[in-house]
C-alpha positions as CSV (number, residue, x, y, z in Angstrom):
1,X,-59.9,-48.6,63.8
2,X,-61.3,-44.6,65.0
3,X,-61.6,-46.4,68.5
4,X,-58.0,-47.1,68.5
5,X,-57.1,-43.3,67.6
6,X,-56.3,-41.0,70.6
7,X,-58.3,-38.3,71.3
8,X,-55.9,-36.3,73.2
9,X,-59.3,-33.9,74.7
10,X,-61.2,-36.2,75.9
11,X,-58.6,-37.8,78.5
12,X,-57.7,-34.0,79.7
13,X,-61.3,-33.1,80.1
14,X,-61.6,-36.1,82.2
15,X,-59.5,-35.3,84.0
16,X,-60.9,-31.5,84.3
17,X,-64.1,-32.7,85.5
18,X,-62.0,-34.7,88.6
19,X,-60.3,-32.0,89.3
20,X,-63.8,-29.8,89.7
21,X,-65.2,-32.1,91.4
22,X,-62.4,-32.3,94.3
23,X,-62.9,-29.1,94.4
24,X,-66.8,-29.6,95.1
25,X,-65.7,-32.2,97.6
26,X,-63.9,-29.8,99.8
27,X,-65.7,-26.6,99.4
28,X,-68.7,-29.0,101.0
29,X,-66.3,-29.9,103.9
30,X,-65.2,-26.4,104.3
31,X,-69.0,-25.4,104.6
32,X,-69.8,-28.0,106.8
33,X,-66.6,-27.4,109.3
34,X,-67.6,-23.6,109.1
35,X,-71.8,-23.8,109.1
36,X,-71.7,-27.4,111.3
37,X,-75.7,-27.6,111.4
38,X,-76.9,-31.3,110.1
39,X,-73.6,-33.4,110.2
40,X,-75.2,-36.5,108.3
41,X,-76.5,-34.4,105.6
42,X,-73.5,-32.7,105.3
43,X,-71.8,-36.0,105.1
44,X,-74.2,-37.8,102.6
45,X,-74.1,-35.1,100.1
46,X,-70.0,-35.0,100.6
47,X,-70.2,-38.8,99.8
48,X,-72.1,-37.9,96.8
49,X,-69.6,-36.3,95.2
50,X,-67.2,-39.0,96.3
51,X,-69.1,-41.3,94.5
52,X,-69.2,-38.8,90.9
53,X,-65.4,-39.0,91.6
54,X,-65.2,-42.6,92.0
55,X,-67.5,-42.9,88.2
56,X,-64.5,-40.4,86.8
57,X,-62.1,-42.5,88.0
58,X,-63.9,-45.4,86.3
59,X,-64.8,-43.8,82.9
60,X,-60.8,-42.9,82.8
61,X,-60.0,-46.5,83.8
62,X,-62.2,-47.6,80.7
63,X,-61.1,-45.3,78.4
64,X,-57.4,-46.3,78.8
65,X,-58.4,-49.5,78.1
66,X,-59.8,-48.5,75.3
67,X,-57.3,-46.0,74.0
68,X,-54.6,-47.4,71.7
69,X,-51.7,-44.3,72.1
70,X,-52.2,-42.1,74.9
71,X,-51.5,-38.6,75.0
72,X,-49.2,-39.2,78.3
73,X,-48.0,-42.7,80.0
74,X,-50.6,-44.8,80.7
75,X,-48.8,-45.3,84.2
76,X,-48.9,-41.5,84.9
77,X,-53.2,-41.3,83.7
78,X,-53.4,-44.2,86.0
79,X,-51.5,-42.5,88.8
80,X,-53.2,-38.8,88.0
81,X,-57.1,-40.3,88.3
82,X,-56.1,-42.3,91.4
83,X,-54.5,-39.6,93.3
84,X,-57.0,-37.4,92.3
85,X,-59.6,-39.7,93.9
86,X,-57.9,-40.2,97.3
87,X,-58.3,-36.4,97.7
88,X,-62.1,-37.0,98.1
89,X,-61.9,-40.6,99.6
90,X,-60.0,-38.1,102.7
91,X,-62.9,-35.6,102.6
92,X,-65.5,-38.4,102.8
93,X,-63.7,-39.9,105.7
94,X,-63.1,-36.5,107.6
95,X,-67.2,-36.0,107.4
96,X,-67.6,-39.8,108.3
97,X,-65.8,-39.4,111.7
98,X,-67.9,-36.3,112.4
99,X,-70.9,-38.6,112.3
100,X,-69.6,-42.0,112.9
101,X,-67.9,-39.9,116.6
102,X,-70.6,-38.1,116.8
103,X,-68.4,-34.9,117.2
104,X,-70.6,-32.0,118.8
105,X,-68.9,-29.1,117.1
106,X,-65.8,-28.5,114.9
107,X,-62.4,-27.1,116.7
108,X,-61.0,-23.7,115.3
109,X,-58.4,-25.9,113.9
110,X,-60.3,-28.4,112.1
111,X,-62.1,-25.0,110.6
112,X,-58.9,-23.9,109.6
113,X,-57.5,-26.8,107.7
114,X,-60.8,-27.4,106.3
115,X,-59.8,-24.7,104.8
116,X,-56.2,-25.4,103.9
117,X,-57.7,-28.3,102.5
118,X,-60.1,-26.5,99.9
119,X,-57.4,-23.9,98.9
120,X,-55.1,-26.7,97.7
121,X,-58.0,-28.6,96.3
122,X,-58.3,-24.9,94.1
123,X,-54.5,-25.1,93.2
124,X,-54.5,-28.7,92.4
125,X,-57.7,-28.5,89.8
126,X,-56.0,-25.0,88.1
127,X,-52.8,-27.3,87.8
128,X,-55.0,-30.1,86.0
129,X,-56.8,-27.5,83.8
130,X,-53.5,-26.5,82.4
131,X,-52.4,-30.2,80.9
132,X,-52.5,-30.5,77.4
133,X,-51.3,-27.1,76.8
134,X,-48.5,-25.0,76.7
135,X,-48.5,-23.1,79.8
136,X,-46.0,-22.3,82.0
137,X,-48.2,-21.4,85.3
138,X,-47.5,-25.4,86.5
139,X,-44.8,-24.6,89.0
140,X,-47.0,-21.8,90.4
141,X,-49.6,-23.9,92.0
142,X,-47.1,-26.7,92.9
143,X,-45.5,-24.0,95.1
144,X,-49.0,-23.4,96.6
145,X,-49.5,-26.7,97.0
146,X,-46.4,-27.3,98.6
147,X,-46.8,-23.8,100.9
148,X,-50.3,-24.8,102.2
149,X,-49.1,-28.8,102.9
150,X,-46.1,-27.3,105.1
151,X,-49.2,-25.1,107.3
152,X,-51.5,-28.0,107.3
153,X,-48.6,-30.2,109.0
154,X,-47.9,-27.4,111.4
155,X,-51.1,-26.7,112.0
156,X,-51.9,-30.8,112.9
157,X,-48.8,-30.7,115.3
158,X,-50.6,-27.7,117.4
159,X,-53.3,-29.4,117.0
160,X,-52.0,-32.5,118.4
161,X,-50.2,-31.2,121.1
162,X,-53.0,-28.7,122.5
163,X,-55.2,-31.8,122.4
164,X,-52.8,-33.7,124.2
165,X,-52.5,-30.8,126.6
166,X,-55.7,-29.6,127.5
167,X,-58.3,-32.5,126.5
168,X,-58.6,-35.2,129.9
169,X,-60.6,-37.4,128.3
170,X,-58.8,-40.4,126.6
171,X,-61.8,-40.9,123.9
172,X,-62.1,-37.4,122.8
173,X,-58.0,-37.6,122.1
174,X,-58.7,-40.7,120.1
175,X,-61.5,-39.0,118.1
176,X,-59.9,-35.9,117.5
177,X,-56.1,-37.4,116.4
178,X,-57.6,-39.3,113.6
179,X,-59.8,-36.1,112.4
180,X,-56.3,-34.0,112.8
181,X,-54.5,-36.6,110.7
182,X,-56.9,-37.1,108.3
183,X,-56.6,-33.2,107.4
184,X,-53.0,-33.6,107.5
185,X,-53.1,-36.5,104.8
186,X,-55.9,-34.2,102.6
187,X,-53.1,-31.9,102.7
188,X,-50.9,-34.8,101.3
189,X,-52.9,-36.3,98.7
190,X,-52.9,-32.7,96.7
191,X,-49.2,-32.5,96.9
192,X,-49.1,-36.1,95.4
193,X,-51.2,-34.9,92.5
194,X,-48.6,-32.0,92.1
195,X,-45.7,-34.4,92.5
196,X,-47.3,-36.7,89.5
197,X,-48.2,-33.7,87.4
198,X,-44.7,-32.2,87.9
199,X,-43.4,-35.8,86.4
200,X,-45.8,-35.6,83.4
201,X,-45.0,-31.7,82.4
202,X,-40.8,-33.1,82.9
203,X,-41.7,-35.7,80.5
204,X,-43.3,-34.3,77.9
205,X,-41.6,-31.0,78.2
């Protein structure tokens, strides 16, 4: 029966450990937008911690399972891990194209939103540290969040459109659109974790 009894710490810490290691994820991408010197080992150690993230994801999974009364909604734990996740699954895939593309050098822009990308990461993560207690710093970082989503989508459209001006050739505007809009939907992904963890803090306010 002490398997079925919730241990409120251990789903939180979980989910602390997730929200360090997105930020591990895109403090890689950052470095390797900024220091852009061996692409494929940048992009295999950025799919290693895509792959700690993914075993998170899976110890959470089990442990709901497991868990007779949760400390939150089983739907929103489910929702938190996942979303957490798909920040990294967008790192890994930014990196990917660099390789995959072989891209000979990051733009200014993609330095810049690599950027973007690793302060929300930093927001998101100090948002998760703070569930399970009473603190009202939440709405803080969700501002952040939101701020640094509205610059990563303005900074994709100039992106986009200098592309579309300046670049003649049709492959290099393929490669480059996807790596824009991948940034873009980083961007995204933290501001769904905000938008879930916003729900939970309403809930159980």
């Amino acid at each position: 029966m002490f398997g079925l009894i919730p241990r409120e710490e251990a789903f939180f810490e979980l989910f602390r450990r997730a929200g360090h290691n997105v930020i591990e994820g895109s403090r890689l991408l950052k470095e390797m937008m900024e220091n852009f010197h061996d692409p494929a080992g940048q992009a295999k150690r950025i799919k290693e911690v895509e792959h700690i993230g993914d075993e998170i994801t899976h110890e959470i999974a089990k442990k709901l399972n497991q868990t007779f009364i949760t400390p939150i909604d089983r739907e929103d734990i489910h929702d938190l891990a996942s979303s957490l996740d798909d920040i990294l699954d967008v790192a890994e895939e930014i990196a990917d194209c660099f390789v995959i593309y072989k891209v000979s050098k990051p733009t200014p822009m993609a330095v810049r939103l690599a950027d973007i990308l690793y302060q929300a990461s930093v927001a998101v993560a100090s948002a998760v540290d703070l569930l399970g207690r009473r603190n009202g710093e939440m709405r803080e970082y969700t501002l952040k969040v939101n701020t640094l989503e509205n610059e990563a989508d303005r900074l994709s459209r100039d992106a986009l459109s200098m592309l579309f001006e300046k670049e003649s050739d049709p492959i290099m505007v393929i490669k480059w659109k996807e790596i824009y809009q991948d940034f873009e939907n980083g961007a995204d992904r933290c501001e769904d974790v905000m938008n879930i963890l916003e729900r939970i803090v309403l809930k159980h306010h």
